[in-house]
One Martini backbone bead per residue (centre of mass of N, CA, C, O) as a GRO file, in nm:
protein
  280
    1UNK     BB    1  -3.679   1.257   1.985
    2UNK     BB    2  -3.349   1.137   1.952
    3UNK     BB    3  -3.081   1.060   2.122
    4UNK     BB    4  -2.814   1.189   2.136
    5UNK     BB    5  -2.501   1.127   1.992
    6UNK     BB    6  -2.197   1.051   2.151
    7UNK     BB    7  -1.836   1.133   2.025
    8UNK     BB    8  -1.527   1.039   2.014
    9UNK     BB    9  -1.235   1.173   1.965
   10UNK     BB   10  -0.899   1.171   1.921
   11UNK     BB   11  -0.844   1.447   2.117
   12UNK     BB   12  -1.117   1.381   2.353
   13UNK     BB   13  -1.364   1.476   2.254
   14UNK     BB   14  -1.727   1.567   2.295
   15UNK     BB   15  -1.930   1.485   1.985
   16UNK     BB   16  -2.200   1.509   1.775
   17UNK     BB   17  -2.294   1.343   1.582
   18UNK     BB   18  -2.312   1.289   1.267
   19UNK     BB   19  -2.328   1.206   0.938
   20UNK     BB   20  -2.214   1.354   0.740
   21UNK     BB   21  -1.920   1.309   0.755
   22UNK     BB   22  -1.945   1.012   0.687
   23UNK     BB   23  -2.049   1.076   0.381
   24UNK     BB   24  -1.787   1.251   0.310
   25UNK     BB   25  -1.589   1.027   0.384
   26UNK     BB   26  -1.699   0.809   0.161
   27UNK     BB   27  -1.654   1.018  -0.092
   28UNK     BB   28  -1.356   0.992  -0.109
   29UNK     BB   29  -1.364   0.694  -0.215
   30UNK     BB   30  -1.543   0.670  -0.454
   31UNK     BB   31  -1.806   0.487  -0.403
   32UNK     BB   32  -2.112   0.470  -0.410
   33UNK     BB   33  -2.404   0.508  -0.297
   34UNK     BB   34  -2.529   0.273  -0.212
   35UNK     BB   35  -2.282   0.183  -0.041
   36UNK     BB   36  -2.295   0.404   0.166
   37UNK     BB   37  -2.561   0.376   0.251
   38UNK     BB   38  -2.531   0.104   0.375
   39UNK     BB   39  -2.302   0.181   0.598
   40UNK     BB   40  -2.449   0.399   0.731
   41UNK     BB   41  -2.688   0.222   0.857
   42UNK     BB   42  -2.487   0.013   1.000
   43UNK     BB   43  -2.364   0.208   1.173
   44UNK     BB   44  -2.595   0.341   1.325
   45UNK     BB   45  -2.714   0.029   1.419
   46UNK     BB   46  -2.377   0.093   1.638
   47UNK     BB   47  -2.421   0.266   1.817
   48UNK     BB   48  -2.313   0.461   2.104
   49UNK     BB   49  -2.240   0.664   2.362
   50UNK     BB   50  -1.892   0.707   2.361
   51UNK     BB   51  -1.799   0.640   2.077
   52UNK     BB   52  -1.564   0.644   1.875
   53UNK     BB   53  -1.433   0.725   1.624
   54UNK     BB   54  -1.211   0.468   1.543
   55UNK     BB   55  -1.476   0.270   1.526
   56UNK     BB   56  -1.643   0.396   1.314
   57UNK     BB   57  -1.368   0.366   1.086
   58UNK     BB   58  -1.361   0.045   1.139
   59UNK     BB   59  -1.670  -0.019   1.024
   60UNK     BB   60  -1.647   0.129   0.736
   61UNK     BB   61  -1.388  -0.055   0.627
   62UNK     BB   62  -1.475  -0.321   0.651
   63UNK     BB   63  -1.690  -0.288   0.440
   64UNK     BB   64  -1.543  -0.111   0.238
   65UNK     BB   65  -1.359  -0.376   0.158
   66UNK     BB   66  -1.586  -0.603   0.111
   67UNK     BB   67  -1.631  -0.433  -0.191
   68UNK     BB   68  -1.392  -0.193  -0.218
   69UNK     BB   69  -1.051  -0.151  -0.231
   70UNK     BB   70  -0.990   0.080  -0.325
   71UNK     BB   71  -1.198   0.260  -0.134
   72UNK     BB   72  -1.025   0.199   0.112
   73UNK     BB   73  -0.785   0.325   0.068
   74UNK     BB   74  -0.906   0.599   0.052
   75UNK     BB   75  -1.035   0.610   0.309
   76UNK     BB   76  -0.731   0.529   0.405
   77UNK     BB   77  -0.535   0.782   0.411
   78UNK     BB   78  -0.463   0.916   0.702
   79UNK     BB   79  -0.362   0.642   0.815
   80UNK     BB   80  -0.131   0.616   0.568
   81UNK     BB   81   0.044   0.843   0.703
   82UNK     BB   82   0.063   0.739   0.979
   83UNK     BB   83   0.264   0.502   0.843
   84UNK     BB   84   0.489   0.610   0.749
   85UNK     BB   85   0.686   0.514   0.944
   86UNK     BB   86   0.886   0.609   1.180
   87UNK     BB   87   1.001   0.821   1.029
   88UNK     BB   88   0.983   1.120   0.853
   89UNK     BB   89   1.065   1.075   0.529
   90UNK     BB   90   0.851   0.998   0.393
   91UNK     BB   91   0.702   1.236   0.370
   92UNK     BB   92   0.924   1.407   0.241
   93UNK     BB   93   0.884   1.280  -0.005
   94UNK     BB   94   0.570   1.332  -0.026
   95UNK     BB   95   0.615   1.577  -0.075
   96UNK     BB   96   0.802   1.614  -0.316
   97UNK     BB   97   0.621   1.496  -0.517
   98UNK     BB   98   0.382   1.739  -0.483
   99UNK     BB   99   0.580   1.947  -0.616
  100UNK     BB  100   0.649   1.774  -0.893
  101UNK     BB  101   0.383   1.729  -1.024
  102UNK     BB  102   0.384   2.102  -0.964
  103UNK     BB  103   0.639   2.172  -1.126
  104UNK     BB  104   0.895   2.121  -0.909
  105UNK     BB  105   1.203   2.166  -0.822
  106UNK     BB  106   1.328   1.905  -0.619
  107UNK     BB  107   1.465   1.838  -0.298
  108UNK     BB  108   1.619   1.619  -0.012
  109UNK     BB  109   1.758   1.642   0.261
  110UNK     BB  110   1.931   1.925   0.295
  111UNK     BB  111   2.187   2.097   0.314
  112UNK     BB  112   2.216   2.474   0.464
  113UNK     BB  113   2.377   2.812   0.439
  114UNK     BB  114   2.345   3.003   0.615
  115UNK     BB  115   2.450   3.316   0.813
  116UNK     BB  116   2.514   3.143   1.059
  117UNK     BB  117   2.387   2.841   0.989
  118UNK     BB  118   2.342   2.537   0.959
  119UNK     BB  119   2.098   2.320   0.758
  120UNK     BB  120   1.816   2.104   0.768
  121UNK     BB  121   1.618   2.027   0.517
  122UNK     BB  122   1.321   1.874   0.352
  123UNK     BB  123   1.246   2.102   0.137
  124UNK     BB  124   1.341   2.183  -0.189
  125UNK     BB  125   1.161   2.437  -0.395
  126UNK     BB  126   1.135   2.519  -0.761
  127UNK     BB  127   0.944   2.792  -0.968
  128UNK     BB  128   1.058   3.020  -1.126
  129UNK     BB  129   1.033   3.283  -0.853
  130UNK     BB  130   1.039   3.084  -0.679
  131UNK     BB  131   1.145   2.969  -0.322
  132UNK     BB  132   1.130   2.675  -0.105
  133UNK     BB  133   1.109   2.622   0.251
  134UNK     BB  134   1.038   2.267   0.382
  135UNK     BB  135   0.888   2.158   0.691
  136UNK     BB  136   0.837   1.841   0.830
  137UNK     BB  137   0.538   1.714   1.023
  138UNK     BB  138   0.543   1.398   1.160
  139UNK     BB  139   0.264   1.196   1.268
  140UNK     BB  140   0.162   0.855   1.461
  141UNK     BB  141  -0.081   1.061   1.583
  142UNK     BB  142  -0.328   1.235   1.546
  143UNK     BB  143  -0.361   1.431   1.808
  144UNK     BB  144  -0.127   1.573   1.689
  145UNK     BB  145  -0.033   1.865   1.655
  146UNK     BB  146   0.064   2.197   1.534
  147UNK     BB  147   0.176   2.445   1.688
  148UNK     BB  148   0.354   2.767   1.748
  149UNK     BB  149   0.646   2.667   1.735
  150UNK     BB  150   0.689   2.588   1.521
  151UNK     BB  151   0.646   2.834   1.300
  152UNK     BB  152   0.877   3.005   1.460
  153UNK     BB  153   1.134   2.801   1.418
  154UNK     BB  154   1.114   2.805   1.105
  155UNK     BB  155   1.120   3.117   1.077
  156UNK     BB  156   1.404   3.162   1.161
  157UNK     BB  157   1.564   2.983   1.005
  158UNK     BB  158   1.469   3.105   0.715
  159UNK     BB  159   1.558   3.383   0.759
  160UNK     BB  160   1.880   3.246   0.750
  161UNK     BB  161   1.876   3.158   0.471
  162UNK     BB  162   1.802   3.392   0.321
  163UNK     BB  163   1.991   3.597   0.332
  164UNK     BB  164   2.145   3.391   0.134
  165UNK     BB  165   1.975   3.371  -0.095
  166UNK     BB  166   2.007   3.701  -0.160
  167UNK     BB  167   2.342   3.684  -0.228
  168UNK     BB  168   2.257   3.553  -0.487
  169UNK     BB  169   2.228   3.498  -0.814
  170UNK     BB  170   1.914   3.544  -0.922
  171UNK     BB  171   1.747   3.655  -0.658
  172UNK     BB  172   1.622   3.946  -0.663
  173UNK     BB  173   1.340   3.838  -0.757
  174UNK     BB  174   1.264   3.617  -0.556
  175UNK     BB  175   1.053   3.411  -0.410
  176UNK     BB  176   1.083   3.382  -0.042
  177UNK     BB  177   0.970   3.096   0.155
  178UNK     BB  178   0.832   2.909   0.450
  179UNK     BB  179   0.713   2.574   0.532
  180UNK     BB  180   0.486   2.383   0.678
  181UNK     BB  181   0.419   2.009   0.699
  182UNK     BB  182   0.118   1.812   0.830
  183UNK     BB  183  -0.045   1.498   0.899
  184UNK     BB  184  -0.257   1.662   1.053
  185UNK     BB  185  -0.291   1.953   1.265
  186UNK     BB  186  -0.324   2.276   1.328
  187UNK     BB  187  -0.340   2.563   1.528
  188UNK     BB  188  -0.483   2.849   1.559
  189UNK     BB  189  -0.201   2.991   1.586
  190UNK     BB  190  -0.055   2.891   1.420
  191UNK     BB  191  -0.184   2.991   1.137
  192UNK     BB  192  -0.202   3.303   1.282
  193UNK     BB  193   0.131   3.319   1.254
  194UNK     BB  194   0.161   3.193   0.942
  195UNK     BB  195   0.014   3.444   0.790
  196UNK     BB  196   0.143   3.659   0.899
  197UNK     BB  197   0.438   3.584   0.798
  198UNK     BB  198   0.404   3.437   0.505
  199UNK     BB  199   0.342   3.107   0.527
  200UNK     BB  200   0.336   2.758   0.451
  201UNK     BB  201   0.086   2.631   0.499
  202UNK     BB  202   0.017   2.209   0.546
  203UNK     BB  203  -0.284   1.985   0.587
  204UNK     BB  204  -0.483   1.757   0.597
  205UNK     BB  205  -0.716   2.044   0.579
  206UNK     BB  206  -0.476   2.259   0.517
  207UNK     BB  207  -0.624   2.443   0.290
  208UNK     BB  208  -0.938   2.455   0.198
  209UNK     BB  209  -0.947   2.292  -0.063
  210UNK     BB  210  -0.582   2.228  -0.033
  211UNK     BB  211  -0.433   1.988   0.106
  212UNK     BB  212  -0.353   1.671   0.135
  213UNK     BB  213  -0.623   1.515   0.036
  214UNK     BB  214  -0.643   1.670  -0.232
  215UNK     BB  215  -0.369   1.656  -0.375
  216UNK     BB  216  -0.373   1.312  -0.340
  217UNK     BB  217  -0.604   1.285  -0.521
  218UNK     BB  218  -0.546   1.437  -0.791
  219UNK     BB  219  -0.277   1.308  -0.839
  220UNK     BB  220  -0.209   1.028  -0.753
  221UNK     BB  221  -0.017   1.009  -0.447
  222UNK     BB  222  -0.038   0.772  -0.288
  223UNK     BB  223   0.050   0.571  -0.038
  224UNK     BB  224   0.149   0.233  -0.013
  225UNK     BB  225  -0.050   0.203   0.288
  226UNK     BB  226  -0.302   0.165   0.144
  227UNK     BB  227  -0.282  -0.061   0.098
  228UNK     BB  228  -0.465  -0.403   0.137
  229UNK     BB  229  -0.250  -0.588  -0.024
  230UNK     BB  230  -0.079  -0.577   0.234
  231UNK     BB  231   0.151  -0.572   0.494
  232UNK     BB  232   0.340  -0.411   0.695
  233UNK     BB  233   0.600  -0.576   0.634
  234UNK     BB  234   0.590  -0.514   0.344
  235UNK     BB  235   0.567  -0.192   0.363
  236UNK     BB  236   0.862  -0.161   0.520
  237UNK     BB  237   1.020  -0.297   0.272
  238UNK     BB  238   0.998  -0.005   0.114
  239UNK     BB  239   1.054   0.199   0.271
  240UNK     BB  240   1.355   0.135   0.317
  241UNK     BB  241   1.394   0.176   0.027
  242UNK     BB  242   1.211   0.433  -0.084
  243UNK     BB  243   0.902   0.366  -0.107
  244UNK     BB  244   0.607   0.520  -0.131
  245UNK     BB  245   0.426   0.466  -0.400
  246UNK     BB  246   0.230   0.330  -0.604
  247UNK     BB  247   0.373   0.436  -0.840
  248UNK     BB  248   0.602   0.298  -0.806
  249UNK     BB  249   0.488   0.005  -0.821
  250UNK     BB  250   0.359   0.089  -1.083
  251UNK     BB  251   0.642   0.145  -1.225
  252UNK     BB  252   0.798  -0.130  -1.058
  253UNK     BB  253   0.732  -0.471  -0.992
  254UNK     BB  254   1.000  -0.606  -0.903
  255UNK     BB  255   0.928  -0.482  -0.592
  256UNK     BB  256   0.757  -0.783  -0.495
  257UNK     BB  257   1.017  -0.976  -0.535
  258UNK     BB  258   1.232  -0.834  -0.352
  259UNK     BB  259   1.011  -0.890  -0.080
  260UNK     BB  260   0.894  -1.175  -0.129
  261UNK     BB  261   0.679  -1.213  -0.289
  262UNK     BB  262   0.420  -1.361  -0.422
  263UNK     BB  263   0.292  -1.392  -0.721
  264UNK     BB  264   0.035  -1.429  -0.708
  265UNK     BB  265  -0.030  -1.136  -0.528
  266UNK     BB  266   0.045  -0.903  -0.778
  267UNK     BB  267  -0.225  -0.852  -0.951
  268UNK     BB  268  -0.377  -0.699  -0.696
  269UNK     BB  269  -0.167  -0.487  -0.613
  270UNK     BB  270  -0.144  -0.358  -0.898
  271UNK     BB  271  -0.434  -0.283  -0.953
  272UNK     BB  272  -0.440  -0.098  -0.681
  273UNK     BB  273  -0.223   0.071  -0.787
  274UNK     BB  274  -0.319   0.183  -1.037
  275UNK     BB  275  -0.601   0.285  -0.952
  276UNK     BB  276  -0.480   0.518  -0.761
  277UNK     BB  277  -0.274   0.679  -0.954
  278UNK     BB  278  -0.548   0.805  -1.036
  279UNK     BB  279  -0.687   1.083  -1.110
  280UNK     BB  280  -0.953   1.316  -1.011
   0.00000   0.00000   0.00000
């Protein structure tokens, strides 16, 4: 029997090697099957006890990048809502945008008059009788989890909005609900605090098989961090501008010329930007 290698995690823990993990999160990027297979053989035989999981992200990326590029930009989703940063708004947004692509209406960044004081709310969503009040919670490293302190100041919050909107006209058939959005992942109290009270949870891969990387690959708004066709100081010049999505850079390009791109590379931008567009 071969001896078993340990990988170290982002969050310092060290966990045996898995392979299926690799290979299937290379089929998120929606690779050819031949192409993982050459892929997963080549990390294999790189490997080593005690190396990173971030190491191996690293060496699976630069293969995948060097045979299609759109394929790293989706391998590359976790790390693009990372690069999100410095502030937590753009993520507010690409809320806003997963929010309204499932019809619903949505505000962001808004001031509500609770029952005792105001709120700064991230996302204010409404469809049919549905009324929710959703805080995100941006992280630019993995390893910070969302932990059980953040759901229960946010139900407390929402508390205090509720009442203020039972109060409104047309509101008493209303569901009203309040939640939490983060590009990490939540602790296990977060999750069990946030059932018990009936709030809605979402995070990197939470609800199972509902999460933020399967909503952003079915809807196709994928955040133009995934891009790699572009330099970073490039993706913040559009960033600062209020640009979250390949979706709006693919249905305004004039957004390439106003940030200084040379136009000889906006056909490889656009074409990578059009094709993450495409839902699953």
């Amino acid at each position: 029997m071969e001896n078993e290698i340990n990988i170290v995690k982002y969050s310092g823990d060290s966990v045996p090697f898995d392979v299926y993990k690799l290979i299937n999160s290379l089929r998120r990027s929606q690779a050819s099957e031949e192409l993982i297979k050459q892929i997963v053989e080549q990390v294999q035989d790189q490997l080593y006890d005690g190396i990173t999981t971030k190491k191996i992200y690293k060496m699976a990326f630069k293969m995948l990048k060097g045979k299609s590029r759109v394929s790293a930009s989706k391998y590359k989703l976790k790390k693009a809502l990372m690069e999100l940063g410095p502030t937590g708004f753009p993520f507010e947004k690409l809320v806003g945008k997963l929010f309204a692509h499932e019809g619903y209406t949505t505000e962001v960044g808004v001031i509500v008059q609770g029952n005792c004081v105001q709120h700064e709310i991230d996302v204010i969503a409404q469809k049919d009788n549905k009324h929710y009040m959703i805080e995100c919670k941006y992280h630019s490293d993995q390893g910070r989890f969302c932990n059980v302190k953040i759901p229960l100041y946010i139900h407390s919050r929402f508390l205090d909005v509720e009442k203020q909107w039972e109060r409104q006209k047309g509101h008493e058939a209303k569901l009203h609900k309040g939640g939490v959005y983060t590009n990490t992942r939540f602790t296990k109290d977060a999750i069990q605090y946030g059932k018990c009270v009936g709030m809605l949870l979402t995070s990197w891969d939470y609800p199972k098989g509902n999460g933020l990387k399967e909503r952003i690959d079915e809807s196709g708004l994928h955040p133009l961090t995934a891009l790699t066709t572009m330099t970073k100081a490039e993706k913040t010049k559009l960033l600062d501008k209020g640009i979250v999505l390949c979706k709006e850079l693919h249905e305004n390009p004039s957004l390439l010329k106003q940030i200084g791109i040379d136009k000889k590379r906006h056909k490889k931008i656009l074409e990578d930007s059009e094709a993450l567009c495409k839902s699953t």
